[in-house]
Backbone as CSV, one residue per row, in Angstrom:
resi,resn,N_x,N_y,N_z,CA_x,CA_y,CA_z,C_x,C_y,C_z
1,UNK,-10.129,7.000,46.473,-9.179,7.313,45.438,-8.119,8.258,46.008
2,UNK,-6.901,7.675,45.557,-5.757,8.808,46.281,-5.897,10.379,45.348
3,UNK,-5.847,11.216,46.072,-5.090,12.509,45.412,-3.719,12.897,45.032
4,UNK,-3.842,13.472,44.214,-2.097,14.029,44.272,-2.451,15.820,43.496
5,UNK,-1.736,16.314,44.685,-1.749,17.708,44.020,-1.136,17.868,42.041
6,UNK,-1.311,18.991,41.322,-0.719,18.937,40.596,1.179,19.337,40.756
7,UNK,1.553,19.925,41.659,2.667,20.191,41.884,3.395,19.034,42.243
8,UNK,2.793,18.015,43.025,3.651,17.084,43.379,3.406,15.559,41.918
9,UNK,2.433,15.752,41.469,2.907,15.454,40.136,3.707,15.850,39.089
10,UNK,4.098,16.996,38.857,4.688,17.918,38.034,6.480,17.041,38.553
11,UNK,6.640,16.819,40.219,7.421,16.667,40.715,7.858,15.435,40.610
12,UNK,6.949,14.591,40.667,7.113,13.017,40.739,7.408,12.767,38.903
13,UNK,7.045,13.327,38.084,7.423,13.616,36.785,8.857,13.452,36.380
14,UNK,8.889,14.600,37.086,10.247,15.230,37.173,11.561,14.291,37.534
15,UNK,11.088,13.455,38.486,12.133,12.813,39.293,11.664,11.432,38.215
16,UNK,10.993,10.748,37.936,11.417,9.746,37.255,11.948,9.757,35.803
17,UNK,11.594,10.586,34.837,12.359,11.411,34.186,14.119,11.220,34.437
18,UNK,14.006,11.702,35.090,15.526,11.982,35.508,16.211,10.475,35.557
19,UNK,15.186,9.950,36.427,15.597,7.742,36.263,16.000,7.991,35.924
20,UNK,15.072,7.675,34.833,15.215,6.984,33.506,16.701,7.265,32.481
21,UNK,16.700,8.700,32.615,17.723,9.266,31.441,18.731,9.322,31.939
22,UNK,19.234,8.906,33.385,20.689,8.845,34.222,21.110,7.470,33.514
23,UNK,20.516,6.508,33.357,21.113,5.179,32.982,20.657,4.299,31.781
24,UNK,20.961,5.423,31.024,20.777,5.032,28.944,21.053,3.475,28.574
25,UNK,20.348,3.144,27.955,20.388,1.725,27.350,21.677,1.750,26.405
26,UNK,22.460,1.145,26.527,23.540,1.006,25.623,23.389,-0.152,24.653
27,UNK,22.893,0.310,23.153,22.614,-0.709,22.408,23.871,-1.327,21.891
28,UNK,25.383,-0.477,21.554,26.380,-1.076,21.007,26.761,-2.196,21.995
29,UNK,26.977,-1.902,23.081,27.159,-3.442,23.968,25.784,-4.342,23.884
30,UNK,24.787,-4.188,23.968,23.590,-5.003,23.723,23.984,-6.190,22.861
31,UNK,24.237,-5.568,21.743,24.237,-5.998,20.443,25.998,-6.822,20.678
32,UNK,26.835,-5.815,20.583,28.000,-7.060,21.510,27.985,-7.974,21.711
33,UNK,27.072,-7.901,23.108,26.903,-9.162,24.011,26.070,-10.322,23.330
34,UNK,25.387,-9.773,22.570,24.169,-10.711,21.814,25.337,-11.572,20.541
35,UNK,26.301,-10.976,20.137,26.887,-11.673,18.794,27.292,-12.590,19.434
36,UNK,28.526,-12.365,20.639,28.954,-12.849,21.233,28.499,-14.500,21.869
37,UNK,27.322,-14.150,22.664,26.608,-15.563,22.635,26.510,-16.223,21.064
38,UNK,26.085,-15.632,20.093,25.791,-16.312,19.421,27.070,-16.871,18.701
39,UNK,28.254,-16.179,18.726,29.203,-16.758,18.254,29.671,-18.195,19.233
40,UNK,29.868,-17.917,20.294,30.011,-19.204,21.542,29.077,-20.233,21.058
41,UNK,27.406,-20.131,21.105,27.100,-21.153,20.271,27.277,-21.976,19.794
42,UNK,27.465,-21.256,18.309,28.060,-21.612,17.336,29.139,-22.327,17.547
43,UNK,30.217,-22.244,18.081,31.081,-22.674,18.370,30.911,-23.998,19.004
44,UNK,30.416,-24.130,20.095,29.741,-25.312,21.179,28.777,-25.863,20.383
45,UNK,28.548,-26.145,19.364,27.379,-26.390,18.739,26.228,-26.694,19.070
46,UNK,26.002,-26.167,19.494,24.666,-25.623,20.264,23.327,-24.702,19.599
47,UNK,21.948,-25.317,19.682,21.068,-24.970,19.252,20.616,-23.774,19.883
48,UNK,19.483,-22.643,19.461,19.077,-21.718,20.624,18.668,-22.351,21.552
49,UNK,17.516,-23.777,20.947,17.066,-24.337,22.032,17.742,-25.100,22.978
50,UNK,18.934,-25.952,22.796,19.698,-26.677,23.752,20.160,-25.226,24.608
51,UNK,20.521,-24.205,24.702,21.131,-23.170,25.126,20.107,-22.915,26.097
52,UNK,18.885,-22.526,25.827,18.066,-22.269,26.348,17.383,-22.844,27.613
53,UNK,17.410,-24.299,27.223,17.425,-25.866,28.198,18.387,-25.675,29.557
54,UNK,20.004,-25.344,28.726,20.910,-25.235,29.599,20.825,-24.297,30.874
55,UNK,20.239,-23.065,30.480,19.975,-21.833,31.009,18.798,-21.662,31.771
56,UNK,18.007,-22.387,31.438,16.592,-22.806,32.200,15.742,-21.014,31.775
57,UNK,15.809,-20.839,30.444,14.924,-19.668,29.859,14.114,-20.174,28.913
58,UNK,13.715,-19.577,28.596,12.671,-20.177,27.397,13.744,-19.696,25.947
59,UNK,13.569,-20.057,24.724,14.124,-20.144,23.430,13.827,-18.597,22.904
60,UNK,13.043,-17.701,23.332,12.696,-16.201,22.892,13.291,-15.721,23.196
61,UNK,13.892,-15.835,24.968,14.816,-15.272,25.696,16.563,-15.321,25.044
62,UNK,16.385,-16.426,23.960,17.706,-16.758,23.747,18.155,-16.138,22.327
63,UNK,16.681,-16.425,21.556,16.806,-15.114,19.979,16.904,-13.681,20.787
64,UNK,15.859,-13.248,21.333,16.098,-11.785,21.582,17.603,-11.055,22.063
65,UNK,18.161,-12.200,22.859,19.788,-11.262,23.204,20.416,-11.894,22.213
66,UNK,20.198,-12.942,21.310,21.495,-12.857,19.820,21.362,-11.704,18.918
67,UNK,20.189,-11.232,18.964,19.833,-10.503,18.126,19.581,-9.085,18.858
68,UNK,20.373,-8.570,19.676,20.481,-7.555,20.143,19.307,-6.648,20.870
69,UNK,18.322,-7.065,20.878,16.894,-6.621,21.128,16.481,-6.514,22.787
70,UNK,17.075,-7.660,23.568,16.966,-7.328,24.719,18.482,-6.508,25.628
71,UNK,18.325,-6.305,26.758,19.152,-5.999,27.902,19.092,-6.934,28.819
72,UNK,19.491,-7.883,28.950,18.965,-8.948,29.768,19.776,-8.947,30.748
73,UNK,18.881,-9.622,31.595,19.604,-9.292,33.568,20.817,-9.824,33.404
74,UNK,21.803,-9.495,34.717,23.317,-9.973,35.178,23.174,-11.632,35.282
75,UNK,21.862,-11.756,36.166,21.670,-13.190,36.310,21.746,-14.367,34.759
76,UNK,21.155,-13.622,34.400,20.700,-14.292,32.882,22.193,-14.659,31.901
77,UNK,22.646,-13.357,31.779,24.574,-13.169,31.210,25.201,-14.122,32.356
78,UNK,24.927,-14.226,33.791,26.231,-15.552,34.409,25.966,-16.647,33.873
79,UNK,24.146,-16.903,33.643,24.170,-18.378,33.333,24.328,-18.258,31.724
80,UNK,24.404,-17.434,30.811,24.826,-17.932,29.646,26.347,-18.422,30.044
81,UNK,26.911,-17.236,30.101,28.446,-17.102,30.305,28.964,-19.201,30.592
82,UNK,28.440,-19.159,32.084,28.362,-20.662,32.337,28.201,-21.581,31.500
83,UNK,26.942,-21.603,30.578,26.224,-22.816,29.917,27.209,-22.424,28.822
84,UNK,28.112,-21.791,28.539,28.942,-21.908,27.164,30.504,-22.147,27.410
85,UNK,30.614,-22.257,29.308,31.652,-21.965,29.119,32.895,-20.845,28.968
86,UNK,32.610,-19.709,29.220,33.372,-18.374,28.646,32.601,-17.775,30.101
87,UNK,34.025,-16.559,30.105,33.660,-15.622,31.026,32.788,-14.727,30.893
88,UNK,32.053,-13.498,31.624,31.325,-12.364,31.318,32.490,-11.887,30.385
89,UNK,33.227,-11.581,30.581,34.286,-10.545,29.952,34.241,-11.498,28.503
90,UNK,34.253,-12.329,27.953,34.464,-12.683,26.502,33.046,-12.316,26.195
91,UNK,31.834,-12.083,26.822,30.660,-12.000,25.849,30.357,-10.753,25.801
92,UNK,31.090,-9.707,26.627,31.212,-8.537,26.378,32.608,-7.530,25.513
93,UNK,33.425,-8.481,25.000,34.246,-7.902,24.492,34.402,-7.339,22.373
């Protein structure tokens, strides 16, 4: 079993802590980005699930960012962006 002093826990604490709270979840763009797809959609008439098909994610992956709930990777936002057609910049605006 590894050891760890208590000081260098206190430390390792300390420093992820810090991560974490340097790079805040921004829910108003979350939520943005999430209408956004869903307005494109809509538009493309497009199901969650055809979207989802397109994107090669599963259909949870595709409610959770309409509905503001996830942060979903860069990768994930090119291939929506793609499968609808529209730039990053329109699903973030």
């Amino acid at each position: 079993m590894y050891y760890m002093s208590y000081t260098m826990q206190n430390i390792l604490s300390e420093i992820l802590l810090d991560m974490a709270t340097k790079n805040p979840r921004n829910d108003k763009l979350i939520k943005t980005f999430g209408q956004n797809v869903r307005k494109y959609r809509i538009t493309k008439n497009l199901t969650m699930i055809q979207l989802a098909g397109l994107c090669d994610v599963e259909y949870g992956a595709i409610s959770t960012i309409e509905r503001g709930i996830v942060n979903c990777s860069i990768s994930t936002a090119h291939t929506i962006a793609k499968a609808l057609e529209v730039t990053l910049d329109q699903l973030f605006e």
